[in-house]
C-alpha positions as CSV (number, residue, x, y, z in Angstrom):
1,X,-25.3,33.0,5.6
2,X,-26.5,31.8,2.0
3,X,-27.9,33.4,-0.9
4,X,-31.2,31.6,-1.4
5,X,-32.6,30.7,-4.9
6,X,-35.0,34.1,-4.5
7,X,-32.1,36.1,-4.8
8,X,-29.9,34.9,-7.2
9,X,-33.1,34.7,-9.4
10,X,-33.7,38.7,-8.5
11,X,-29.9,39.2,-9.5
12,X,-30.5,37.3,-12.6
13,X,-33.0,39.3,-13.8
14,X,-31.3,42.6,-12.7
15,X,-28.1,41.3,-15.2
16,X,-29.5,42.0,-18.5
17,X,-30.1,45.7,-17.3
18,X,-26.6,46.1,-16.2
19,X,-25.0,44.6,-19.4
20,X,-27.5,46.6,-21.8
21,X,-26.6,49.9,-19.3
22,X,-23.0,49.9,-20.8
23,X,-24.3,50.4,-24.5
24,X,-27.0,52.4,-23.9
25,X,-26.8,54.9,-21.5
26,X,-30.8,55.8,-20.9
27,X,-30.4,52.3,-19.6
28,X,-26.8,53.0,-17.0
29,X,-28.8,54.9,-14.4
30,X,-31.9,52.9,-14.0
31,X,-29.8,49.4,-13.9
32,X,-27.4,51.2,-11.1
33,X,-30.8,52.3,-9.3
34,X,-32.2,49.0,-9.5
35,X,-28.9,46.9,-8.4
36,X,-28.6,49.4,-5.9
37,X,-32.2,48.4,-4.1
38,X,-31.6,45.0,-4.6
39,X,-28.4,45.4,-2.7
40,X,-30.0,47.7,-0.1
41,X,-32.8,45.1,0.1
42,X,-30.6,42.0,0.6
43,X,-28.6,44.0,3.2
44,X,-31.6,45.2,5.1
45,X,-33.5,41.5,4.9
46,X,-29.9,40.2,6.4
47,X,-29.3,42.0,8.9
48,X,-33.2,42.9,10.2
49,X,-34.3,39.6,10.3
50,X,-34.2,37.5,13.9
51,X,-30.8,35.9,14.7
52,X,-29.7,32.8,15.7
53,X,-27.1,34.1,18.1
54,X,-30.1,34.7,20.6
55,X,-31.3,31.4,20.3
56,X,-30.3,29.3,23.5
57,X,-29.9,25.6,22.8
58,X,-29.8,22.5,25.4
59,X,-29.1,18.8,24.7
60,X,-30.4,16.4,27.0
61,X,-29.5,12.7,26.2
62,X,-29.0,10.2,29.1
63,X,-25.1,9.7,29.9
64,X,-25.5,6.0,28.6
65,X,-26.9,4.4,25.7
66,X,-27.6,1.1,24.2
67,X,-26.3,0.0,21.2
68,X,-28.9,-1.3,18.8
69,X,-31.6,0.5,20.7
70,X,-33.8,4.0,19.9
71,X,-32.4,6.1,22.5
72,X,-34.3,9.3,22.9
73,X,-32.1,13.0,22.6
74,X,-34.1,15.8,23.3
75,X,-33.3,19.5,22.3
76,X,-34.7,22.6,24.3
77,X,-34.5,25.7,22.2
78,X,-35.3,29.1,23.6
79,X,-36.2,32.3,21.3
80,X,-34.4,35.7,23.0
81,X,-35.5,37.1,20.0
82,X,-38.0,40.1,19.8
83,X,-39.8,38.7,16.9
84,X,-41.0,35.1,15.7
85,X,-38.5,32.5,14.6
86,X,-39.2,29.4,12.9
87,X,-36.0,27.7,12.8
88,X,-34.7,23.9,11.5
89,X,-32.5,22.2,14.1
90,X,-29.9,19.7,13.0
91,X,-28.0,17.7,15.5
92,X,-24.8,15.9,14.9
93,X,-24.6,12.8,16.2
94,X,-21.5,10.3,17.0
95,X,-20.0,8.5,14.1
96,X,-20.9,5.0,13.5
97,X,-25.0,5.3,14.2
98,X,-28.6,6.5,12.3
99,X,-31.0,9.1,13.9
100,X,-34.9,9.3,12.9
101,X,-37.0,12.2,13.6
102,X,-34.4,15.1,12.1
103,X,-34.2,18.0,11.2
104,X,-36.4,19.4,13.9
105,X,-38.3,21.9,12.6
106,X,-39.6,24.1,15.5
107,X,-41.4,27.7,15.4
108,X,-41.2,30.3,18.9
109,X,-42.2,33.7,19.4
110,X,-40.5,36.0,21.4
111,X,-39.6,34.6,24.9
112,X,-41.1,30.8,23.9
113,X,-39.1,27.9,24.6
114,X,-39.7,24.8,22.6
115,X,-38.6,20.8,22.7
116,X,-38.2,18.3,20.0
117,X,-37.2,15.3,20.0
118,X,-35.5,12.6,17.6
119,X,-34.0,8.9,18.2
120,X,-30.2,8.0,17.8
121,X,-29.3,4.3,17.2
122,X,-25.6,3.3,17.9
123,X,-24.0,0.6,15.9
124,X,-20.6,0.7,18.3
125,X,-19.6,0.0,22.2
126,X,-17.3,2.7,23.9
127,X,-17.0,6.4,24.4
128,X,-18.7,8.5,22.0
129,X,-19.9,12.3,22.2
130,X,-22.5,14.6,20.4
131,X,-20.1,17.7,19.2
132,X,-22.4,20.4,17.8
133,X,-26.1,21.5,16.6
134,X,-26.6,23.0,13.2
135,X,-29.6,25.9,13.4
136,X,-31.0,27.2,10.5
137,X,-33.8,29.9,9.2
138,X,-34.4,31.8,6.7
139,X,-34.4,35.7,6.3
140,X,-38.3,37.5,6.3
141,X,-38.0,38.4,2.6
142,X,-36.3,34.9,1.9
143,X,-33.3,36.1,0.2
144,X,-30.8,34.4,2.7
145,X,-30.3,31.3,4.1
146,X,-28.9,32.1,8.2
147,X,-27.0,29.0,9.3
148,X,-24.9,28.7,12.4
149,X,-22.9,25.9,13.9
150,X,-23.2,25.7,18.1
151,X,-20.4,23.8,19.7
152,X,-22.3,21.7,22.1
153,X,-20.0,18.9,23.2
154,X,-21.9,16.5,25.2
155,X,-20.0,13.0,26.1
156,X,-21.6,10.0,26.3
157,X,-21.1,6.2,26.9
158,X,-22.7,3.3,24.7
159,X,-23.1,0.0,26.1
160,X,-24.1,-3.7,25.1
161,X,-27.9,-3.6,24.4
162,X,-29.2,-5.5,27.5
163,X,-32.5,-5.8,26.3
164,X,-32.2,-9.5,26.2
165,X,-31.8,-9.2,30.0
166,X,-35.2,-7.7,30.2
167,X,-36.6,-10.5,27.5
168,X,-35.3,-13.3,29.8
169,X,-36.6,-11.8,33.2
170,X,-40.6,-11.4,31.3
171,X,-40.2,-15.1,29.8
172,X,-39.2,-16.5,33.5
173,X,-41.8,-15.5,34.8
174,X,-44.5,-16.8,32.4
175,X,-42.1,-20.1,32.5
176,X,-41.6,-19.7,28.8
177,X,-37.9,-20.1,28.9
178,X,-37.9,-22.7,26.4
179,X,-38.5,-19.7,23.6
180,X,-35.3,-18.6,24.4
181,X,-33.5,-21.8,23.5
182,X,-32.6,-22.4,27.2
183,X,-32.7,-25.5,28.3
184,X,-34.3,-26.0,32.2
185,X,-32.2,-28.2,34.1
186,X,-33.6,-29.2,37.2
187,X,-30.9,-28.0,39.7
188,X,-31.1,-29.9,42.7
189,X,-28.7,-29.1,45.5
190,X,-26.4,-31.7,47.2
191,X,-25.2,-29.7,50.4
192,X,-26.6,-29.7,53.7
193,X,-29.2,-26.5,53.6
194,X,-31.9,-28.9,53.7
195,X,-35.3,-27.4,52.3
196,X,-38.0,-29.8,51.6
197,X,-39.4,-33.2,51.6
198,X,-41.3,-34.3,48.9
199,X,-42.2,-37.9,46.4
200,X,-39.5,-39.8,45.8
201,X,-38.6,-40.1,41.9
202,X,-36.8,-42.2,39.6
203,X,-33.8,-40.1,38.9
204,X,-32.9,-39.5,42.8
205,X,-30.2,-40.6,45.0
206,X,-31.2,-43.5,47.1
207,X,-29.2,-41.4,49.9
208,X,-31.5,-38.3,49.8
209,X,-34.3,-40.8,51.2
210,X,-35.3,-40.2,54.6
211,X,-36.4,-43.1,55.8
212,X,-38.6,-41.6,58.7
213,X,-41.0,-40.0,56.4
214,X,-41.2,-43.0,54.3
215,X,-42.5,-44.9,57.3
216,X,-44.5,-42.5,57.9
217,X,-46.4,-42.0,55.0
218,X,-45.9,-45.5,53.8
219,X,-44.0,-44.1,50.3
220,X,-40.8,-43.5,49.5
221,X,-40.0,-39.7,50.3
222,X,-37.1,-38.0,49.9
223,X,-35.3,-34.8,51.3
224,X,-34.2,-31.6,48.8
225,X,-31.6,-29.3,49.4
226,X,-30.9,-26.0,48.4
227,X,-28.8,-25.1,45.1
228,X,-25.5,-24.7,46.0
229,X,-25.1,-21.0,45.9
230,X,-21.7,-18.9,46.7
231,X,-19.6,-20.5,43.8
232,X,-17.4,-18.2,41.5
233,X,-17.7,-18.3,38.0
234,X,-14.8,-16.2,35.9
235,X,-15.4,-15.5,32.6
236,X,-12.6,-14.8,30.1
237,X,-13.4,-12.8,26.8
238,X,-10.3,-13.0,24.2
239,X,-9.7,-9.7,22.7
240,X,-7.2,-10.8,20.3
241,X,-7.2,-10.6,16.4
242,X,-9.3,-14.0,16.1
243,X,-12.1,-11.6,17.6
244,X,-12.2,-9.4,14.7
245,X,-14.4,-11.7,12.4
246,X,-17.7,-10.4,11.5
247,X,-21.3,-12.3,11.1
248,X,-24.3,-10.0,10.2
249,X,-22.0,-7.1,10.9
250,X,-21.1,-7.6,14.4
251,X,-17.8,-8.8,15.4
252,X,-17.0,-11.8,17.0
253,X,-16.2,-9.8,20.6
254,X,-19.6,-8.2,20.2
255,X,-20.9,-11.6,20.3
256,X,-19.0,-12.7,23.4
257,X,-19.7,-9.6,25.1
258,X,-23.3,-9.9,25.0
259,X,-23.1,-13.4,25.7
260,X,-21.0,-12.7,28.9
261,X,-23.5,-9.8,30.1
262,X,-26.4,-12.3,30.0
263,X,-24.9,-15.5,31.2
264,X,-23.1,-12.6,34.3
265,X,-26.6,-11.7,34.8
266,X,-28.1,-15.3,35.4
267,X,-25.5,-16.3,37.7
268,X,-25.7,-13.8,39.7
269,X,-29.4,-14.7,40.1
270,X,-28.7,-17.8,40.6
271,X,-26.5,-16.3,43.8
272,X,-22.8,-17.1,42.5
273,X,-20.1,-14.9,42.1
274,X,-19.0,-13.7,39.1
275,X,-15.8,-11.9,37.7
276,X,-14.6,-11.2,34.4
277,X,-11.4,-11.0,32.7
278,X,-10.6,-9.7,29.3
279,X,-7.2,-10.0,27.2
280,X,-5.0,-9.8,23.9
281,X,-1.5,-10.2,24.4
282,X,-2.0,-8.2,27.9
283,X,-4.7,-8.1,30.3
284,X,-7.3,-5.9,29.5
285,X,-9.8,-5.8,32.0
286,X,-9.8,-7.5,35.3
287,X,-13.1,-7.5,37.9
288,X,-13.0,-9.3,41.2
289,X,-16.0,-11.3,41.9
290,X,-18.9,-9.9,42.8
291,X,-22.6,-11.1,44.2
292,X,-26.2,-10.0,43.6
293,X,-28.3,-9.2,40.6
294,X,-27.2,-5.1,40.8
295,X,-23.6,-6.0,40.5
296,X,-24.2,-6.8,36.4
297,X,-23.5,-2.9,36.1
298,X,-20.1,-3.4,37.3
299,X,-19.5,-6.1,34.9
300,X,-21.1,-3.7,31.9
301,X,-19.0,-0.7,33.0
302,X,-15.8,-2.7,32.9
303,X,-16.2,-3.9,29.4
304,X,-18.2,-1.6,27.5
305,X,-15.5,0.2,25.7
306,X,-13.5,-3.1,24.6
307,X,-12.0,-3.4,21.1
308,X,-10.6,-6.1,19.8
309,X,-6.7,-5.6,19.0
310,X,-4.7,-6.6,15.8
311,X,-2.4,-8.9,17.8
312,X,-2.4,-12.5,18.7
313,X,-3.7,-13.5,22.4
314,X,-1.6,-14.1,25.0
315,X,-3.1,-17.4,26.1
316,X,-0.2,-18.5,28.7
317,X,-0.6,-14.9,30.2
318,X,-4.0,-14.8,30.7
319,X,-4.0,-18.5,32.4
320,X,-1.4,-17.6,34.7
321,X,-3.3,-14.6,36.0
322,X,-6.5,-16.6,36.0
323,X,-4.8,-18.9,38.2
324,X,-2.7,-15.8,40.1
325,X,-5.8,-13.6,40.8
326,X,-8.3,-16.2,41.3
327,X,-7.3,-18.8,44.4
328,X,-10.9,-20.0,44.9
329,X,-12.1,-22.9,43.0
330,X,-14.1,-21.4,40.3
331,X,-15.9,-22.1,36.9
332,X,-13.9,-20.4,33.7
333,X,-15.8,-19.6,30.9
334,X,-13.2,-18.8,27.9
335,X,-14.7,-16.9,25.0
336,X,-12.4,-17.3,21.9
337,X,-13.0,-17.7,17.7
338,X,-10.6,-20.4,16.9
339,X,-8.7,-20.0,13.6
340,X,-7.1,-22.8,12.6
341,X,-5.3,-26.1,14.3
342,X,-2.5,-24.1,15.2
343,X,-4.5,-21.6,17.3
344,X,-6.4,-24.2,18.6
345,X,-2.8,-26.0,19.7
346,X,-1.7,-22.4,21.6
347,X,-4.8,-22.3,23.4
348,X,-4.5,-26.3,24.5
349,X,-0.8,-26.1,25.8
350,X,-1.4,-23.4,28.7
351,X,-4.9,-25.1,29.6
352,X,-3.6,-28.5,29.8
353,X,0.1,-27.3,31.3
354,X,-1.5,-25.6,34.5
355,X,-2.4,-27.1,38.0
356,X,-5.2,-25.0,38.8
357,X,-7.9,-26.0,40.9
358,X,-10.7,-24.5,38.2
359,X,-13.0,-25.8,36.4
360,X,-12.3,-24.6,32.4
361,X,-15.4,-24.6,30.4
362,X,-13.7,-23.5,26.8
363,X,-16.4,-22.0,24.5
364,X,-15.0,-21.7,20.5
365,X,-16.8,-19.9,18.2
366,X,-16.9,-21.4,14.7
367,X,-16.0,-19.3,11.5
368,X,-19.4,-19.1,9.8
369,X,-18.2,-19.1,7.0
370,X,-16.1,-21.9,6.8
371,X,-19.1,-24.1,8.5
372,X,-21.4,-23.2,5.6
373,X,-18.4,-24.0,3.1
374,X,-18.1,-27.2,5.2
375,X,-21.8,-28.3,4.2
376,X,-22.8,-26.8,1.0
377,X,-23.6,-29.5,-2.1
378,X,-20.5,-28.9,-4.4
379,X,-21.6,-28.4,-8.0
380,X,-18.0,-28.3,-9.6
381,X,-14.1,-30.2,-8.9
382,X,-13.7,-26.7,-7.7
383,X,-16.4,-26.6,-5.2
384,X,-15.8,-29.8,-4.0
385,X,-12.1,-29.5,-3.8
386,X,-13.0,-26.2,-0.9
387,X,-15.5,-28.0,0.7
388,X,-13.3,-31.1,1.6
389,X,-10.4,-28.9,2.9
390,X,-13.1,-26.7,4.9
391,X,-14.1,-29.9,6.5
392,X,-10.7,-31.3,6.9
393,X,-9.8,-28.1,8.8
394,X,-12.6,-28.4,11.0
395,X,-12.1,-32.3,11.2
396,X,-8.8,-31.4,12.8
397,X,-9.9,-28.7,15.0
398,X,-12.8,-31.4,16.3
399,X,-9.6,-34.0,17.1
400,X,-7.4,-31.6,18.9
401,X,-10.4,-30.1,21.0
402,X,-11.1,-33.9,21.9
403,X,-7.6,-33.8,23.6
404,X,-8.8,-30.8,25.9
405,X,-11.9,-33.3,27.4
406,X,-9.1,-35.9,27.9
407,X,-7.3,-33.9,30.1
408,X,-11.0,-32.7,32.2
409,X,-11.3,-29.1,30.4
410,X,-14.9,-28.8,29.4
411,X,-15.7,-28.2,25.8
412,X,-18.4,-26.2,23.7
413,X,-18.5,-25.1,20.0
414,X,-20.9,-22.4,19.0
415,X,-22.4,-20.9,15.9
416,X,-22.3,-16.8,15.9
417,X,-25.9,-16.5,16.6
418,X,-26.4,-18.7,19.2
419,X,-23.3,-17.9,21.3
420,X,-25.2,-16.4,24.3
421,X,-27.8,-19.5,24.4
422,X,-25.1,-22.2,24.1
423,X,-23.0,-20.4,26.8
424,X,-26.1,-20.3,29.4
425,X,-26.8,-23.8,28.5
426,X,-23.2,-24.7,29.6
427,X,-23.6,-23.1,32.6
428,X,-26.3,-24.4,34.0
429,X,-25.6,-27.8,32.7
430,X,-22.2,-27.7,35.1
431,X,-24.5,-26.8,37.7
432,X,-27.0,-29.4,37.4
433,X,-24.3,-32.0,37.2
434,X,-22.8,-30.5,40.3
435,X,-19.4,-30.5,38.5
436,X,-18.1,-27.2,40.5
């Protein structure tokens, strides 16, 4: 309960009486009658006018949200009230996210129950909840302000914006895939689930000819197979320190997260297997592999609430239980920001120490802003003093990730915002080459 700007102006005015009372005393009695209504007033607006203790108040918000997205929170309000109530509702969101559409300013009459409706967009992964809604009216006369907190704890879970999943199924099916930055391999298969004949062309086998049909129809024809299908493909997300780094204010992790959650998705159209495996200087998160376009909710329940720690990765650990955990021959997608040389060197030694029968497909993010320091025109000694050592440092980072393709480990290096294209692309490059 506030005093509203009505009533402090009524006191006001009431003041000078009171004062002038104490000098004059014609004055003492009708300033003690006339503070006396107002305070008889006040009281009687307070305490007559409809309460918002007999309001009843329901949330309803869907148990998961997308980050980046407009996700819809409704509020049912009831009125138990005997009279009218036109009330404002405020709701208090989770920390680290904007809402449009509040306060909701809502008007029942006795018995009426009423929904509004506002938008909350998340800027953070992970476990969040909606505490409490803030009501507020204001008295019949408009002397007081009646404002009450309701505790109204509702938890809920926000998750990578998929969207782009959705973005990538509509352009595959108007076979405008190219939009997206993907490049379309032609994935022909080279076991023995035969599935067509058809021309011969430049780029084929001689082997796939079937020399039959070619007598037949007096051309060359040869015979297709079906994609290989079946194959795992692991994909480690580092969670380490390095994965703190920022570009348009989303971390580095963010990035690899969403990148992993659409290249998952693919795969498992494409009808592999895919687990997923995220660590710091432990294992974070560990999924077995699993099949079929449904089973991406398994992979966006397991890392949804990830946070990069303040501690440097544990690289030899997480190649040993890539190597323990996973006995089939699989692809391995490593998701990692690499610092320096030195980092680069502790990620090189596990890789090129183990005996695994995997396939490693390393994927470093660059430091934007190194790359930009890297390439920028210098316009002093200064400037061109930082721009030679940026480059230097990325010189050296090119020649020790050269060493990793010596030794058969697979090799990309991505800018921030085109992580989840370049990663896709590698993918689907391995397949076409039939490296797996």
């Amino acid at each position: 309960m506030t005093p509203r700007p009505r009533l402090l102006l009524l006191a006001a005015l009431a003041l000078p009486i009171l004062i002038a009372g104490v000098w004059t005393p014609p004055l003492r009695q009708a300033s003690i009658l006339l503070n006396g209504l107002l305070v008889v007033v006040a009281v009687a607006d307070r305490f007559g006018s409809p309460s918002l203790k007999h309001l009843q108040v329901v949330r309803e918000v869907s148990d998961v949200l997308s980050v980046g997205a407009r996700n819809p929170v409704e509020l049912h309000v009831r009125n138990r009230n005997r009279s009218r109530v036109d009330v404002e509702v405020l709701d208090e969101p989770p920390p680290n996210g904007t809402t449009t559409d509040l306060p909701l300013n809502l008007s029942l009459k006795p018995g009426q129950e009423r929904t509004g409706r506002y938008h909350f967009e998340p800027f953070r992964r992970g476990r969040a909840e909606f505490p409490a809604v803030y009501l507020r009216s204001v008295s019949w006369l408009g002397l007081w302000a009646l404002i009450e907190r309701r505790e109204l704890p509702t938890p809920v879970r926000i998750l990578p914006d998929i969207r782009a999943v959705y973005r990538y199924e509509l352009m595959a099916r108007r076979n405008r895939l190219e939009e997206l930055g993907l490049k379309l391999h032609r994935l022909r298969g080279q076991g023995n689930d035969f599935e067509r004949l058809r021309d011969y062309r430049r780029e084929d086998d001689p082997r796939q000819i079937d020399w039959k049909a070619t007598a037949r129809h007096q051309r060359l024809i040869s015979r297709e197979f079906n994609v290989e299908r079946n194959q795992n493909v692991l994909v480690a997300v580092d969670c380490g320190r390095s994965m703190l780094n920022e570009s348009d204010n989303v971390s580095y992790l963010d990035r690899a997260l969403n990148a992993s959650i659409m290249l998952s998705y693919i795969a498992l159209g494409q009808g592999d297997n895919v687990g997923f495996l995220a660590f710091s200087s432990q294992i974070e998160r560990s999924v077995k592999p699993v099949r079929g376009k449904p089973a991406i909710q398994t992979v966006l329940q397991q890392s949804f609430d990830l946070d990069a720690r303040r501690e440097a990765s544990d690289y030899v650990l997480a190649v040993e239980q890539l190597t323990r955990r996973y006995r089939k021959r699989s692809l391995v997608i490593l998701l990692t920001h690499v610092i320096d040389e030195q980092h680069l060197d502790a990620i090189c030694q596990p890789l090129q120490a183990v005996r695994s029968p995997h396939l490693f497909l390393c994927v470093f993010l660059r430091d934007l802003g190194l790359t930009r320091l890297a390439t920028r025109q210098p316009e002093s000694d200064l400037d061109a003093f930082q721009t030679a050592a940026a480059a230097e440092l990325l010189t050296a980072i090119e020649r020790k990730t050269a060493t990793l393709r010596e030794h058969g480990i697979l090799t990309l290096s991505s800018l921030p915002d085109g992580l989840t294209t370049d990663v896709i692309n590698g993918y689907l490059d391995v397949k076409a080459r039939h490296l797996m």
